[in-house]
N, CA, C and O atoms as CSV, one atom per row, in Angstrom:
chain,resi,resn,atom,element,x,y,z
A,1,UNK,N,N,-57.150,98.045,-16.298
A,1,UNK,CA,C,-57.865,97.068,-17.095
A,1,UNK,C,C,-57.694,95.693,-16.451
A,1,UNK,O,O,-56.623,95.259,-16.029
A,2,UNK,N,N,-58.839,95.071,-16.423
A,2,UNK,CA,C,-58.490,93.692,-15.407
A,2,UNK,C,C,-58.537,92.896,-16.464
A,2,UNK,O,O,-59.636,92.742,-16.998
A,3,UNK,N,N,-57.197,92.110,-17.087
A,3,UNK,CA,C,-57.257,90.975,-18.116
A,3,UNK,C,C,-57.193,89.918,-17.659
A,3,UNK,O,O,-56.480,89.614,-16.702
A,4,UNK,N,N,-58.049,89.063,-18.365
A,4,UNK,CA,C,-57.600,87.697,-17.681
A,4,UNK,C,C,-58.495,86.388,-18.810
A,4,UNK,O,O,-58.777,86.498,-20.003
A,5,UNK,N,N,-58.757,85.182,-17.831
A,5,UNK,CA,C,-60.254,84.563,-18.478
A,5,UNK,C,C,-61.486,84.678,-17.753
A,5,UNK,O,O,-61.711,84.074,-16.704
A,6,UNK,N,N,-62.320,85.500,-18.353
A,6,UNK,CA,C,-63.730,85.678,-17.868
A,6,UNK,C,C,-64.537,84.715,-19.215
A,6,UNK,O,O,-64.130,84.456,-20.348
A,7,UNK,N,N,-65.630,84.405,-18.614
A,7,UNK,CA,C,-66.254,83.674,-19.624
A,7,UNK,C,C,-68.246,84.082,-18.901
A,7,UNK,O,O,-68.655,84.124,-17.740
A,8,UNK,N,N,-68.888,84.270,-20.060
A,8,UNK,CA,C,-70.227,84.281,-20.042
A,8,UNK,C,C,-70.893,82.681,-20.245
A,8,UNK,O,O,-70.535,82.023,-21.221
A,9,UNK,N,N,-71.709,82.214,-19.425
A,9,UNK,CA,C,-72.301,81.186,-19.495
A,9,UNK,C,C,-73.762,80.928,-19.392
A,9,UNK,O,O,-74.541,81.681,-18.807
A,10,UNK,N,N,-74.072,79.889,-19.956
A,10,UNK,CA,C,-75.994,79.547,-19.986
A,10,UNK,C,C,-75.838,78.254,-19.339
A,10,UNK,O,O,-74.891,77.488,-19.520
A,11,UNK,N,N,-76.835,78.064,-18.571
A,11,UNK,CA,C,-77.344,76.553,-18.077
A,11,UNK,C,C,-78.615,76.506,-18.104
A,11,UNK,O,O,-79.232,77.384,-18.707
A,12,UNK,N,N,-79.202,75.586,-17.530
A,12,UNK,CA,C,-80.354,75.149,-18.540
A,12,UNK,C,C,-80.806,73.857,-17.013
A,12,UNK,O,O,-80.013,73.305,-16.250
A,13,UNK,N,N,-81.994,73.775,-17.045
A,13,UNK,CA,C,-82.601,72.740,-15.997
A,13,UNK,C,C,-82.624,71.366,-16.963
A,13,UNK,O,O,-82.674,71.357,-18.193
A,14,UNK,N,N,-82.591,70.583,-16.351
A,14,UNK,CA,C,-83.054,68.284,-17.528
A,14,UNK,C,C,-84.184,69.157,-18.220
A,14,UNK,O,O,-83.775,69.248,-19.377
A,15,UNK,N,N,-84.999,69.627,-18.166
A,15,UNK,CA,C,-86.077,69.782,-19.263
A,15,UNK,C,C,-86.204,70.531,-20.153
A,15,UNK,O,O,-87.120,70.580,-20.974
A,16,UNK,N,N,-84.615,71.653,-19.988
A,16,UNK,CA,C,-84.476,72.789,-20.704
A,16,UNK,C,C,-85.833,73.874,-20.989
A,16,UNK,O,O,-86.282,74.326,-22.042
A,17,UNK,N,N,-86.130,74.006,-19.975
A,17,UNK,CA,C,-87.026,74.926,-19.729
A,17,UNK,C,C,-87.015,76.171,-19.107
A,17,UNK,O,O,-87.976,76.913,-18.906
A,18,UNK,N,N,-85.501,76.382,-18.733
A,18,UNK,CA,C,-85.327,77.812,-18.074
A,18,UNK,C,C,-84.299,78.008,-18.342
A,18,UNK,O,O,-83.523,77.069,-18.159
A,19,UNK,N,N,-83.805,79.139,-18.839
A,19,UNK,CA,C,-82.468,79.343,-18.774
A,19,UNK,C,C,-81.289,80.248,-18.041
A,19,UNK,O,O,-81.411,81.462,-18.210
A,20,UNK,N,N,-80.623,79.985,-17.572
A,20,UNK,CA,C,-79.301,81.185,-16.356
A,20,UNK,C,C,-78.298,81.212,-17.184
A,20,UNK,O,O,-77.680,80.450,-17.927
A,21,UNK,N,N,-78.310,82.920,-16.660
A,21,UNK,CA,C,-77.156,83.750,-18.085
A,21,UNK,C,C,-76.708,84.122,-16.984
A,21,UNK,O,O,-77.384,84.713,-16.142
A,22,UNK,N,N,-74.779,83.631,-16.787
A,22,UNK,CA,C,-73.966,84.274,-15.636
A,22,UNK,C,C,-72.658,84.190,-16.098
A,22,UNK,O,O,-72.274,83.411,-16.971
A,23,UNK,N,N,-71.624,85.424,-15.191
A,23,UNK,CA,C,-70.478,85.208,-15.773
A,23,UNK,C,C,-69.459,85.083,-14.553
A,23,UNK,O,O,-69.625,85.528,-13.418
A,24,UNK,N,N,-68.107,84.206,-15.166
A,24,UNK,CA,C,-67.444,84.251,-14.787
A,24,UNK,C,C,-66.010,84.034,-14.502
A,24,UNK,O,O,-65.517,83.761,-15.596
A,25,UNK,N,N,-64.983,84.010,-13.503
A,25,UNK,CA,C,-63.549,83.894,-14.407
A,25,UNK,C,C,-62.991,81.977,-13.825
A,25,UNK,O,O,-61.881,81.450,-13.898
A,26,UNK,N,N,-63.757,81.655,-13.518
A,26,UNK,CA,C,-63.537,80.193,-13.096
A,26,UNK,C,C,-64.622,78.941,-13.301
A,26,UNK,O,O,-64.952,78.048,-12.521
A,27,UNK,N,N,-64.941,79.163,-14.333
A,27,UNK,CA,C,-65.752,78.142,-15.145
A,27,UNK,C,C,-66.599,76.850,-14.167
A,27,UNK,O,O,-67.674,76.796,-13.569
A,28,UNK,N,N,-65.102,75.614,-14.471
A,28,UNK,CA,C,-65.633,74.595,-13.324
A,28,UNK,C,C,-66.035,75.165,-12.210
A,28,UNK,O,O,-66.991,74.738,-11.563
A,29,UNK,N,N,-65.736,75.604,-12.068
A,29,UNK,CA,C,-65.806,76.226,-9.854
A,29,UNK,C,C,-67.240,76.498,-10.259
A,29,UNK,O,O,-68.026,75.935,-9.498
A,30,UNK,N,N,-67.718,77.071,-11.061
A,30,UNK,CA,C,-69.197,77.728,-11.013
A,30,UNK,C,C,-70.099,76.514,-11.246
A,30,UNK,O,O,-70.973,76.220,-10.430
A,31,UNK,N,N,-69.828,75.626,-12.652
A,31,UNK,CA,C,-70.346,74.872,-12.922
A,31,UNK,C,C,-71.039,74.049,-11.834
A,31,UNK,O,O,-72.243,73.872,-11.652
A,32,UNK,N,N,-69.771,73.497,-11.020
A,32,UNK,CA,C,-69.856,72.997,-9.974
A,32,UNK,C,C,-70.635,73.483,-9.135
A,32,UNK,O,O,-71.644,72.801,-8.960
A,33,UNK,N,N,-70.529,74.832,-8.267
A,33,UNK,CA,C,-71.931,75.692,-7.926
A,33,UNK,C,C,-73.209,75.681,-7.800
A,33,UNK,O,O,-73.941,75.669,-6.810
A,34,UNK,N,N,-73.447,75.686,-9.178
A,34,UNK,CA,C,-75.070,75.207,-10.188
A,34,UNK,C,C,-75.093,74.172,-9.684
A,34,UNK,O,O,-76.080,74.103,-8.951
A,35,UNK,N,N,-74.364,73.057,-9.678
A,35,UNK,CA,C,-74.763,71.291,-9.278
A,35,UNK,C,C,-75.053,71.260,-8.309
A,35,UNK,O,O,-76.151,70.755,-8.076
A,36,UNK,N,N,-74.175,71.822,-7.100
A,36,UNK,CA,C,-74.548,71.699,-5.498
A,36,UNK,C,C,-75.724,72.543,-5.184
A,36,UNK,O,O,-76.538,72.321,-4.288
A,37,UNK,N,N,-75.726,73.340,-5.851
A,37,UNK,CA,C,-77.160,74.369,-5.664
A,37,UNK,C,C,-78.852,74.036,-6.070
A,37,UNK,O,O,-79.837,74.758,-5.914
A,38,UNK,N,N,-78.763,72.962,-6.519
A,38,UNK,CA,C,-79.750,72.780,-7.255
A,38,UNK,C,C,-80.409,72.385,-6.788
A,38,UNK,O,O,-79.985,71.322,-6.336
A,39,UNK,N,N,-81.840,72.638,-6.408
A,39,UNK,CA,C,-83.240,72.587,-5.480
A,39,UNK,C,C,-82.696,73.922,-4.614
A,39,UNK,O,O,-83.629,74.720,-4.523
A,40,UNK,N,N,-82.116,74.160,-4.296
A,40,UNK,CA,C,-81.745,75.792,-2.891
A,40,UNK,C,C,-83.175,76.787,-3.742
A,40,UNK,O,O,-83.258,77.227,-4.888
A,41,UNK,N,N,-84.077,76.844,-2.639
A,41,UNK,CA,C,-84.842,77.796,-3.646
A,41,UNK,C,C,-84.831,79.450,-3.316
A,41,UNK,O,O,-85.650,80.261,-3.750
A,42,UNK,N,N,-83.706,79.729,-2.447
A,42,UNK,CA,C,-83.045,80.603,-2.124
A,42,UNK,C,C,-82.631,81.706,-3.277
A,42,UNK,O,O,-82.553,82.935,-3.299
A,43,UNK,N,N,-82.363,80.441,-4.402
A,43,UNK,CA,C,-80.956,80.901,-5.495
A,43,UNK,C,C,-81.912,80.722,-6.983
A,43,UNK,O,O,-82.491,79.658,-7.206
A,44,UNK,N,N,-81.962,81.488,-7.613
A,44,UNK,CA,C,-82.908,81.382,-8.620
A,44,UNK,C,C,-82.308,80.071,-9.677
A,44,UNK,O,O,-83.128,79.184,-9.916
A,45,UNK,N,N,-81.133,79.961,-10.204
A,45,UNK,CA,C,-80.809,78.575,-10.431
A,45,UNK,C,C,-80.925,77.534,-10.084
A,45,UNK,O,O,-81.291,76.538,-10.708
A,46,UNK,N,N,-80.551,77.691,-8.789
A,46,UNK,CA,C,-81.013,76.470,-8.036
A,46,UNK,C,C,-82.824,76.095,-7.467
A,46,UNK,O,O,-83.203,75.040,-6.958
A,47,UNK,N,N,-83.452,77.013,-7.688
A,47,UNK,CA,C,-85.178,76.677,-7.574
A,47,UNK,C,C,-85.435,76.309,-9.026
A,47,UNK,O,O,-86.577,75.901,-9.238
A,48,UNK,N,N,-84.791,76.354,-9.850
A,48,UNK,CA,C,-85.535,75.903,-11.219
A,48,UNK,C,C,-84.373,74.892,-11.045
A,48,UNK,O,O,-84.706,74.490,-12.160
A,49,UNK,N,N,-83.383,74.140,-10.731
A,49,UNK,CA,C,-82.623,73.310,-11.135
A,49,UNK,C,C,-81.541,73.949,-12.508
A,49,UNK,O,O,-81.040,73.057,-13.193
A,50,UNK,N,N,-81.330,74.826,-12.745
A,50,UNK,CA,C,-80.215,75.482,-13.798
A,50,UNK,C,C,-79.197,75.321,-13.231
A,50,UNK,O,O,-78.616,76.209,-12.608
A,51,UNK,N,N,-78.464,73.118,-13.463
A,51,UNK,CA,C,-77.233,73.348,-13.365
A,51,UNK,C,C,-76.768,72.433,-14.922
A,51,UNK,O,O,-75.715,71.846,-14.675
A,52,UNK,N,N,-77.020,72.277,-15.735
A,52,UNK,CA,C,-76.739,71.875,-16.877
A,52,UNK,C,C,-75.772,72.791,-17.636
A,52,UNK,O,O,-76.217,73.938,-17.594
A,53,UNK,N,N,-74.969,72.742,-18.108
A,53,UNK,CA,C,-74.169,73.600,-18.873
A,53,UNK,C,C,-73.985,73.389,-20.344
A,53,UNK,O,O,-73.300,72.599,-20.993
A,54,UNK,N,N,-74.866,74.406,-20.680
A,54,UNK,CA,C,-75.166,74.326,-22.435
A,54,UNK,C,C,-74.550,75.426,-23.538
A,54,UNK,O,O,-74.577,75.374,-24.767
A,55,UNK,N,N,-73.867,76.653,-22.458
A,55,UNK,CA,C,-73.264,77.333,-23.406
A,55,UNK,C,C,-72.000,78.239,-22.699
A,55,UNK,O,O,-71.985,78.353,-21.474
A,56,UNK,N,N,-71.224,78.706,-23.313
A,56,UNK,CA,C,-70.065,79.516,-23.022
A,56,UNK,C,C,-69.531,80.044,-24.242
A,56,UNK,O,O,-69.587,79.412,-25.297
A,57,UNK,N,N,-68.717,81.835,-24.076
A,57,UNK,CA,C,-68.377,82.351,-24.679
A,57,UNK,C,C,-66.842,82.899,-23.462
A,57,UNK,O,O,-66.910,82.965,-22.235
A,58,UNK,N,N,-65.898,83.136,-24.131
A,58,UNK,CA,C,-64.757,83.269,-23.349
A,58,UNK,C,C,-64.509,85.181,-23.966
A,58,UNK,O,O,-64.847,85.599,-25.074
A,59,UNK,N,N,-63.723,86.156,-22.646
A,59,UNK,CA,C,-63.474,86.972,-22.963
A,59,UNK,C,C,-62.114,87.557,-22.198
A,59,UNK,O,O,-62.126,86.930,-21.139
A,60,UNK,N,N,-61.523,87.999,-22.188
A,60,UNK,CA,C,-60.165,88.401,-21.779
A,60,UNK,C,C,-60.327,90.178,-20.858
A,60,UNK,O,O,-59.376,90.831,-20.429
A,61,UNK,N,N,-61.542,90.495,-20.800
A,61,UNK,CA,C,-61.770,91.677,-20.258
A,61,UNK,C,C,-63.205,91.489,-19.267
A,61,UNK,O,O,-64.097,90.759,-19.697
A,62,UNK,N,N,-63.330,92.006,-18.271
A,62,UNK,CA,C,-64.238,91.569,-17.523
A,62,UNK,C,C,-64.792,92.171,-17.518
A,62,UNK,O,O,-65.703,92.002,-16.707
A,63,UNK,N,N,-64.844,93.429,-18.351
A,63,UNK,CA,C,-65.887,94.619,-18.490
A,63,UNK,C,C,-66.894,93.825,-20.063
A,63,UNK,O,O,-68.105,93.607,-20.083
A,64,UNK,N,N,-66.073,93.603,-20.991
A,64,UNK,CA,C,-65.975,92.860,-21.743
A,64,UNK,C,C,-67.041,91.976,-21.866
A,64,UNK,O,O,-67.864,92.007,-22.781
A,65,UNK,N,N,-67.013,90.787,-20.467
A,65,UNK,CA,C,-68.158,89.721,-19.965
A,65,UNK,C,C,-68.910,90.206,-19.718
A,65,UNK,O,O,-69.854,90.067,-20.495
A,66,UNK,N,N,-69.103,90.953,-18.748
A,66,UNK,CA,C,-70.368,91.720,-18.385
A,66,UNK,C,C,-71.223,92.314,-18.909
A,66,UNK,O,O,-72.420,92.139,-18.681
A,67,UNK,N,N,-70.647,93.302,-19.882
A,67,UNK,CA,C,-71.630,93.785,-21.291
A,67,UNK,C,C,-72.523,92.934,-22.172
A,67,UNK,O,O,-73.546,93.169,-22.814
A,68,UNK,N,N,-71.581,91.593,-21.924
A,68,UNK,CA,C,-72.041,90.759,-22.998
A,68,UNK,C,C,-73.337,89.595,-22.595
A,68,UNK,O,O,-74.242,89.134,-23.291
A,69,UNK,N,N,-72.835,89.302,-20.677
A,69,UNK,CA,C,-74.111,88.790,-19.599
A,69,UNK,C,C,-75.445,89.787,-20.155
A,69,UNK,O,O,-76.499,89.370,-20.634
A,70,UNK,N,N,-75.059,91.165,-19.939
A,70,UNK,CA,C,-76.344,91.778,-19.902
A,70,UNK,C,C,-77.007,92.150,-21.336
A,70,UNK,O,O,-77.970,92.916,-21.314
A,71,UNK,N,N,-76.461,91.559,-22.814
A,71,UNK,CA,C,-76.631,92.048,-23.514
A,71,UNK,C,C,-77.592,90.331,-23.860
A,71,UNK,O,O,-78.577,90.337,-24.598
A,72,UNK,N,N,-77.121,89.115,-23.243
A,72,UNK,CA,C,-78.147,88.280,-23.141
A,72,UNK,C,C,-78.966,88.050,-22.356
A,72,UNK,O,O,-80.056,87.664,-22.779
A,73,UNK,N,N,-78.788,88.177,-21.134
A,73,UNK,CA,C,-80.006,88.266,-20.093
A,73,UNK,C,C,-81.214,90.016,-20.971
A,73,UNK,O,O,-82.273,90.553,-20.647
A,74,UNK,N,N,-80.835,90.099,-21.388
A,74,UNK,CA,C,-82.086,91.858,-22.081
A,74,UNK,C,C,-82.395,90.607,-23.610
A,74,UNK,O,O,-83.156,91.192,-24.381
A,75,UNK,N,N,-82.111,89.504,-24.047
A,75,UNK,CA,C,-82.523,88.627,-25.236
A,75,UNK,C,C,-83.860,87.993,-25.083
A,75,UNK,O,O,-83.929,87.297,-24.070
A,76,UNK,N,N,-85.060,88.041,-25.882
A,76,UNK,CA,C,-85.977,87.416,-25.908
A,76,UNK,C,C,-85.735,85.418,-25.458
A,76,UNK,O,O,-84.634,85.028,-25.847
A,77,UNK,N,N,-86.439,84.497,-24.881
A,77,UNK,CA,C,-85.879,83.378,-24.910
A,77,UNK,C,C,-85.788,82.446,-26.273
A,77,UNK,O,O,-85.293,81.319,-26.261
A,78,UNK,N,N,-86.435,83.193,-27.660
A,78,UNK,CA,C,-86.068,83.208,-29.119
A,78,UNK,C,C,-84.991,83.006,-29.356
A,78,UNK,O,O,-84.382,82.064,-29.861
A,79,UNK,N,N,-84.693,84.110,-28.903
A,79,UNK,CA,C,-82.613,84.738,-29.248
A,79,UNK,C,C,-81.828,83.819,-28.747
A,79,UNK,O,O,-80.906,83.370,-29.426
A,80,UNK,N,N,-82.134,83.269,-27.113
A,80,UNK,CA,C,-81.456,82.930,-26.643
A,80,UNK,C,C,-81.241,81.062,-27.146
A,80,UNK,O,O,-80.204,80.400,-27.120
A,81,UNK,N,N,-82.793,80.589,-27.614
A,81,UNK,CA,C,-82.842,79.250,-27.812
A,81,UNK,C,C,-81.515,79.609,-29.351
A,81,UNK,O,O,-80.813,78.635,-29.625
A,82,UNK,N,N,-81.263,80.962,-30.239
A,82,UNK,CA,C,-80.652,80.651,-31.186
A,82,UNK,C,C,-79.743,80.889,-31.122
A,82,UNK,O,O,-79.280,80.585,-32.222
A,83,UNK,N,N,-78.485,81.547,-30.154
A,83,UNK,CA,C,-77.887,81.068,-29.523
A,83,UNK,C,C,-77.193,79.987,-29.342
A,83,UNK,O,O,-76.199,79.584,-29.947
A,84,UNK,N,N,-77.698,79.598,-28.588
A,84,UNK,CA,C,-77.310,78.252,-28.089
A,84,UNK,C,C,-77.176,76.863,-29.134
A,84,UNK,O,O,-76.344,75.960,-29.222
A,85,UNK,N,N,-78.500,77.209,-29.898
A,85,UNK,CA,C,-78.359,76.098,-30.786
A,85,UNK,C,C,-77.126,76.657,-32.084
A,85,UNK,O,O,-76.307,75.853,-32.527
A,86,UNK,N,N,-77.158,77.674,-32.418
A,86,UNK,CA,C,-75.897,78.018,-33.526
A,86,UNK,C,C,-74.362,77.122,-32.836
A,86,UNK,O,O,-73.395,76.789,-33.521
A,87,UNK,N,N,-74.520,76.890,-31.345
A,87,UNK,CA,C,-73.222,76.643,-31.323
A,87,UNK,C,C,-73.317,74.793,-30.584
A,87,UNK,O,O,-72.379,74.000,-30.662
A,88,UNK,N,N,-74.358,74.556,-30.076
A,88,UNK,CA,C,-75.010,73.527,-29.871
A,88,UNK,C,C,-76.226,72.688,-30.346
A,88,UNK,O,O,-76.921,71.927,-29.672
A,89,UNK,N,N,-76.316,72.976,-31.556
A,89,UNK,CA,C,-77.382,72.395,-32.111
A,89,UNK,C,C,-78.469,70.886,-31.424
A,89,UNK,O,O,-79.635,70.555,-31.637
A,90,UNK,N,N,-77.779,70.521,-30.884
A,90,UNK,CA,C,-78.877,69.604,-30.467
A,90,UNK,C,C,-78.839,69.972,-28.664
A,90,UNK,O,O,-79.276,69.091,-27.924
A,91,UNK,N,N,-78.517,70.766,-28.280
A,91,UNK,CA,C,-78.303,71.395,-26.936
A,91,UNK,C,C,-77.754,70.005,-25.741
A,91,UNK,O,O,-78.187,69.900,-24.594
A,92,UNK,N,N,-76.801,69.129,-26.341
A,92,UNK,CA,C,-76.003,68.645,-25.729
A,92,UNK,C,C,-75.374,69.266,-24.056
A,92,UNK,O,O,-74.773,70.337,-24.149
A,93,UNK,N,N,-75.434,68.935,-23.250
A,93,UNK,CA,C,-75.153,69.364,-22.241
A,93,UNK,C,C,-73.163,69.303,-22.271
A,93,UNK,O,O,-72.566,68.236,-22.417
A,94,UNK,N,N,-72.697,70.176,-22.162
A,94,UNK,CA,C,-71.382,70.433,-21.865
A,94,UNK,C,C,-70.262,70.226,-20.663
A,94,UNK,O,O,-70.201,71.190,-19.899
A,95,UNK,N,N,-69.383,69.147,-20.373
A,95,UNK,CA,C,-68.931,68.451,-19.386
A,95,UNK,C,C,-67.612,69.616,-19.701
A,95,UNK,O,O,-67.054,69.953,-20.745
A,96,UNK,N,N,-67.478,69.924,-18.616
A,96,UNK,CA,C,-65.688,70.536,-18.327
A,96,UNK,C,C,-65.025,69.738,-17.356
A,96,UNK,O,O,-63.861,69.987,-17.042
């Protein structure tokens, strides 16, 4: 069993018009990622600009995260705008 901190995350482009569902066990490091990546149109985040960070859920099993990546990336972008707003209501962008 691989325990640890894994965390599922959403980012979001300035116009909040697209959203990236990814996971992982080093948060900033990724965050950071998304920022330097952004225009690379290589990288599907980075061609839409998805480096904003608007949501996170933390999990202690990395099988755990993953179920839970793919159980929102398979979410209508409905689900996902409710989501985000249940825990961000005004979709404040999130500084770590």
């Amino acid at each position: 069993m691989n325990l640890g901190n894994y965390y599922v995350y959403i980012t979001t482009n300035p116009g909040k018009t697209v959203l990236y569902t990814g996971v992982t066990n080093d948060l900033k490091r990724r965050v950071f990622e998304h920022y330097k990546n952004k225009g690379n149109s290589k990288i599907f985040a980075g061609r839409y600009y998805c480096y904003k960070f608007i949501y996170y859920e933390h999990y202690p099993d990395i099988r755990q995260a993953i179920f839970r990546e793919k159980e929102i990336k398979n979410m209508n972008r409905k689900k996902k705008d409710e989501l985000v707003s249940a825990n961000t209501p005004k979709w404040n962008f999130i500084i770590i």
